[in-house]
N, C-alpha and C positions, 0 to 999 in steps of 0.2 A: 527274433532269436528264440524267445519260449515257444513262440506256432510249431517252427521248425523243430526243434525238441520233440515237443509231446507228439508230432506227425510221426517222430522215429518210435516213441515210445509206445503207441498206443498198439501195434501192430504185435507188441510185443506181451503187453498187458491182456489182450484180448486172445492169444493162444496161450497163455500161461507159461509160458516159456520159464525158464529159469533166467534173471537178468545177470546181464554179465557185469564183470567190475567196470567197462569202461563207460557204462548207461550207467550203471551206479553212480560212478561221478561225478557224468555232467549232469547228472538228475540233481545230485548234492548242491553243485555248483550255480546249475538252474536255482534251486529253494533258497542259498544262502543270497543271490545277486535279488531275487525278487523280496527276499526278507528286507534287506537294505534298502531296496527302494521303498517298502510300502512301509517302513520306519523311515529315513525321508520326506516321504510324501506326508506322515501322520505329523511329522514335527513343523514342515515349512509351515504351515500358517502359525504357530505357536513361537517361531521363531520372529517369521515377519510381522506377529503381533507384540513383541518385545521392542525388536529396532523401531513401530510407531509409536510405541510407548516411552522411547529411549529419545526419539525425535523432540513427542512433545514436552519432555519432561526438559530437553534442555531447552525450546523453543519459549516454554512459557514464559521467562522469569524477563525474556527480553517483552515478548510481549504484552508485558505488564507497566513495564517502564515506557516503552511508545502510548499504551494509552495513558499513562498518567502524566506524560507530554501532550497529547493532544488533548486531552480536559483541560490544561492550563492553555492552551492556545487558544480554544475551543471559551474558554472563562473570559480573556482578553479582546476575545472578539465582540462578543457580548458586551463586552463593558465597551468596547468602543462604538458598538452601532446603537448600543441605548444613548451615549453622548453625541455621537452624530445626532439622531433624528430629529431631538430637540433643537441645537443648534442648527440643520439645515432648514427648519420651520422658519424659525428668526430672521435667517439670510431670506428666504421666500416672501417674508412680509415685510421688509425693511425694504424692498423695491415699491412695495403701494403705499408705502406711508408720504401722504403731499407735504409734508413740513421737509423732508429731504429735499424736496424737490427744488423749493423756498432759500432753503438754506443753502445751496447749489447756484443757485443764480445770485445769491448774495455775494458767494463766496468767489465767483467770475465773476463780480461786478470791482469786488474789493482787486483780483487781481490785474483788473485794465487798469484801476487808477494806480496802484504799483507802476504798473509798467512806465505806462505816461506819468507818474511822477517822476522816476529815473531817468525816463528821458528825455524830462525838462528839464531835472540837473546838469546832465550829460550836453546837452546841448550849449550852454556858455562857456562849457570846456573846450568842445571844437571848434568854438567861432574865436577863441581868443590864440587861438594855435596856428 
């Protein structure tokens, strides 16, 4: 649009013509469309640095509440893998301790004589039936 303009204008500018009202115009019209833009052009970053400004100003407040969620999550876990590690030691070493082992076979010994004690009881029951 402006190429085309000043190509008309220039033919005119360079013999010194006398310019007529309808060049007057769109010469006006030219400077007034190109003012708006390059006021436009000067403001969009000043504007799209308010709406980043407008984003993180509403964005923060949330953002602060998720982390002070995830410290406490982040505290809980902590507190449960320090009480894990201890306790999975204990389970780890309570498989090599030989008195389990002792106490395990005493403990199937007591439960055969259970068994066969009940079913010596058991047994004069169904012979008398």
């Amino acid at each position: 649009f402006f190429g085309g303009l000043l190509f008309h204008l220039f033919p005119l500018l360079v013999s010194m013509q006398p310019i007529s009202q309808e060049v007057s115009s769109l010469a006006g019209s030219a400077c007034s469309s190109l003012a708006a833009v390059m006021l436009h052009v000067a403001n969009d970053p000043s504007v799209a640095l308010y709406r980043v400004c407008e984003h993180v100003r509403r964005s923060t407040p949330m953002l602060i509440q998720k982390k002070g969620e995830v410290e406490v999550l982040n505290n809980k876990l902590a507190a449960a893998v320090t009480s894990f590690q201890p306790a999975s030691e204990v389970v780890l070493r309570l498989g090599q301790i030989r008195s389990f082992h002792h106490v395990r076979r005493r403990l199937d010994a007591c439960l055969k004589v259970a068994k066969d004690s009940l079913a010596a009881a058991e047994a004069p029951l169904t012979r008398r039936t």
